[in-house]
C-alpha positions in Angstrom: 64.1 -124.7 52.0 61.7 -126.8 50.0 58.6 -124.9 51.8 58.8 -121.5 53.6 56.3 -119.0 55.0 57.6 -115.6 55.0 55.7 -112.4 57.1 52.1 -114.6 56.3 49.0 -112.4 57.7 46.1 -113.7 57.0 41.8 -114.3 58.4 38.3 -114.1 56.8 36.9 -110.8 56.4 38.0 -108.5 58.6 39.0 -110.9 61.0 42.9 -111.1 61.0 44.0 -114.6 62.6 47.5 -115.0 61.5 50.8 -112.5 62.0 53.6 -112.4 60.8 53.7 -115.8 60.7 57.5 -117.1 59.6 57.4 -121.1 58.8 60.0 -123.5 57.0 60.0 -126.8 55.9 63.0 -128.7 54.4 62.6 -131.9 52.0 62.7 -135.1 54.4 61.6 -133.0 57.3 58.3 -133.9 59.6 57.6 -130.1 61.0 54.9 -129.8 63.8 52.8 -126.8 63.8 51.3 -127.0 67.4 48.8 -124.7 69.7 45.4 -124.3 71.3 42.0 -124.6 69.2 41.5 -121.2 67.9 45.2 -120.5 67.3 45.0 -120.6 64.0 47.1 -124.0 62.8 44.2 -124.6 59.8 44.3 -121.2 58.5 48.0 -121.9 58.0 47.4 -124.7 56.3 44.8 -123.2 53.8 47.1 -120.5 53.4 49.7 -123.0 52.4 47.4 -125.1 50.0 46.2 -121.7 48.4 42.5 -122.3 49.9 42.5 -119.3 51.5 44.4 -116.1 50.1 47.1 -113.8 52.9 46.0 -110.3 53.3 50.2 -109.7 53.3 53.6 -112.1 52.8 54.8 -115.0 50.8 54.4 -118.7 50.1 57.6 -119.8 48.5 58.3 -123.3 47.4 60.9 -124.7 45.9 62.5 -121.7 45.5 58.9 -120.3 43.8 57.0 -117.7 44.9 53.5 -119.3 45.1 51.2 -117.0 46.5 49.2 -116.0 43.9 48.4 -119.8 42.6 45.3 -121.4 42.7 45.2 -124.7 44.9 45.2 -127.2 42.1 47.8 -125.7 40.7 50.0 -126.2 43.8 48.6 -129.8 43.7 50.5 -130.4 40.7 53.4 -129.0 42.0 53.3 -131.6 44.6 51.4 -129.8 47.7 49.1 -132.0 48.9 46.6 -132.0 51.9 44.8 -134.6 54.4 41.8 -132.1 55.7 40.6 -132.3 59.0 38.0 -134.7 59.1 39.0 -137.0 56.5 36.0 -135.8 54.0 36.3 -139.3 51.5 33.6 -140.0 49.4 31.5 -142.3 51.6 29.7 -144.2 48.9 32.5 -145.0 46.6 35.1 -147.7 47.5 38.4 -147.2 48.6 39.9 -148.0 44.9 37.8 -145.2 43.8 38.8 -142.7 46.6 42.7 -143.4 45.6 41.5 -142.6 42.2 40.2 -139.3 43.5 43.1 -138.3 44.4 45.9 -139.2 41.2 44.1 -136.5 39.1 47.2 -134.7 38.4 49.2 -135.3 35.3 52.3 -136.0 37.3 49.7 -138.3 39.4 48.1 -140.0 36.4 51.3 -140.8 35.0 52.6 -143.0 37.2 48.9 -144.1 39.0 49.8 -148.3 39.2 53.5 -147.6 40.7 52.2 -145.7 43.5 49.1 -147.4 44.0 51.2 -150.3 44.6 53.6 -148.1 46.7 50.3 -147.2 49.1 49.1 -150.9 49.0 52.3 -152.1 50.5 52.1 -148.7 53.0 48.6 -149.3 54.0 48.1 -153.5 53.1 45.0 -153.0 54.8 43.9 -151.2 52.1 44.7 -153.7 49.4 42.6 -155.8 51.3 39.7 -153.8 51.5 39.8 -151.9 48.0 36.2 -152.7 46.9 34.7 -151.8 50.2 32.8 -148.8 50.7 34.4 -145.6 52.9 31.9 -145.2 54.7 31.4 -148.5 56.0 35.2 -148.6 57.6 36.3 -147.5 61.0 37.8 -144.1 61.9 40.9 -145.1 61.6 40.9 -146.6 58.3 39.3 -144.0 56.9 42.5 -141.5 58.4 44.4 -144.4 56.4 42.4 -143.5 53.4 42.5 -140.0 53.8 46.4 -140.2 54.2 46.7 -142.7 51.0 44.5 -140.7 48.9 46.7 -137.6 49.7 49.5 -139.4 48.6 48.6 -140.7 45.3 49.3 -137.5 44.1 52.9 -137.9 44.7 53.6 -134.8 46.8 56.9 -133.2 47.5 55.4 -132.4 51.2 52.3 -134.2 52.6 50.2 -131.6 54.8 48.0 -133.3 57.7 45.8 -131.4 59.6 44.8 -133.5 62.7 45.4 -136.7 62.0 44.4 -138.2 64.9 41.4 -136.2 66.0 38.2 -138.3 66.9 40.6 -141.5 67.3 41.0 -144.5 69.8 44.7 -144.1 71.7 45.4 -147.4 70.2 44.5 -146.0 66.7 46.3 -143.1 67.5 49.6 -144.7 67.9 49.0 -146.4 64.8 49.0 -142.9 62.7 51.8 -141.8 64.0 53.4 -145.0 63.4 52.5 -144.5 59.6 53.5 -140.6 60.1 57.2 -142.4 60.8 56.8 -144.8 58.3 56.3 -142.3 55.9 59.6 -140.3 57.0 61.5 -143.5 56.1 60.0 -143.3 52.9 61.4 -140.3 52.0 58.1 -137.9 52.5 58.2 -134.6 53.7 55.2 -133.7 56.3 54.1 -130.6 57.5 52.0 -131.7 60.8 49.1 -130.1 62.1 47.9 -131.6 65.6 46.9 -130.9 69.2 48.3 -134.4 70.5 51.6 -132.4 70.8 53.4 -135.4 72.9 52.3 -137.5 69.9 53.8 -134.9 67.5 56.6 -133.7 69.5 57.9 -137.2 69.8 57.8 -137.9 65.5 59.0 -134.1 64.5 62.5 -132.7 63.9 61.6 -129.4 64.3 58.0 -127.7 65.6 56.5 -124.4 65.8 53.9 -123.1 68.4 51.4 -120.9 67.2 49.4 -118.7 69.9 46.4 -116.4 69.0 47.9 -116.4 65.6 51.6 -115.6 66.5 55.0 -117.9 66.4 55.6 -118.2 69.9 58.3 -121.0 70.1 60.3 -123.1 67.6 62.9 -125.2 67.5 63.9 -128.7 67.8 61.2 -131.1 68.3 63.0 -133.1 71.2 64.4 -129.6 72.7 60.6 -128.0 72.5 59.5 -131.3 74.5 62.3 -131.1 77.5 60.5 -127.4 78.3 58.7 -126.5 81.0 56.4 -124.3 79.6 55.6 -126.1 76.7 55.2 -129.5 79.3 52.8 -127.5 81.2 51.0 -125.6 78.6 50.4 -128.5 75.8 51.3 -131.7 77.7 49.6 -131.0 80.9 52.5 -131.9 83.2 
């Protein structure tokens, strides 16, 4: 496995909000990590980019155990993150933004072939490089947000609700890039509460509740049941 979680508990204080949480990831695969606000989906995700240190259990990638490295460490080991919220740099263009995010050597070294690689992803981009971030829709900054993680050439791409704040017709057109980027050979770990949306891009997905795995398994096989059609598609 190229990412795994093994027996994670973690929270904030005294407040536990993950347990025994069991996660894998393997290269090429888009996993889903779905469930209700509160169940604790971005608490995995800082636990996984080292933001936020477990109380108990293991982060092990490629075949390292991880859990004791700092987050820009695991950067350069090719962990990246698109945060919730996008959080560019408003006043800087989208050139500099990019920039922000190939500050890794591994990054640095190869800065023009993959800014070329995102301009052809995201021509949009390309087109608006010296424009401001702040001055662009929500969904080109989501693009940004998703470039910028990329320029650091990670070996798995984490993306924590992509599509939160977003027009349906914007929405389609992140997860048409989510599948776009699948092609390309990146590996996604998916963090969202449009679980149709998810469900329908994913191999494989887990279902967090309260903090526990509830359900995981194929991402087609999750979508066919009824409880997960009633209790996260609302049929």
């Amino acid at each position: 496995m190229l990412l795994e979680l093994q027996k994670i508990n973690a929270g904030y204080g005294d407040l536990q909000v993950l347990w025994d949480v069991d996660l894998s990831v393997d290269k090429g695969e888009i996993v889903s990590l779905l469930g209700s606000n509160g169940a604790g989906k971005t608490t995995t995700l800082r636990v996984v980019s080292g933001l936020l240190k477990p109380f108990s259990g293991k982060v092990m990638f490629n075949g390292r155990d991880i859990t004791k490295l700092p987050s820009n460490k695991r950067v350069e080991m090719g962990l990246a993150l698109v945060p919730e919220g996008r959080q560019l740099f408003p006043e800087m263009t989208v050139l500099d933004n990019l920039e922000m995010g190939a500050y890794t050597k591994r990054a640095r070294d190869k800065f023009h072939d993959t800014l070329e690689w995102v301009f052809t992803l995201f021509p949009k981009l390309k087109e608006r490089r010296t424009q401001l971030a702040g001055t662009m829709s929500g969904g080109e900054q989501q693009m940004l947000a998703i470039a910028r993680g990329l320029m650091s050439r990670p070996e798995v791409l984490m993306m924590d609700e992509p599509s939160m704040g977003l027009a349906p017709k914007l929405v389609l057109e992140i997860f048409g890039t989510v599948k776009k980027l699948r092609e390309e050979g990146v590996t996604i770990l998916l963090v969202e509460q449009n679980a149709k949306a998810a469900l329908d891009v994913s191999d494989r997905a887990y279902i967090l509740e309260t903090g526990k795995i509830v359900l995981h398994g194929p991402a087609q096989e999750l979508l066919g049941m009824d409880e997960v059609r009633k209790a996260y598609l609302g049929i």
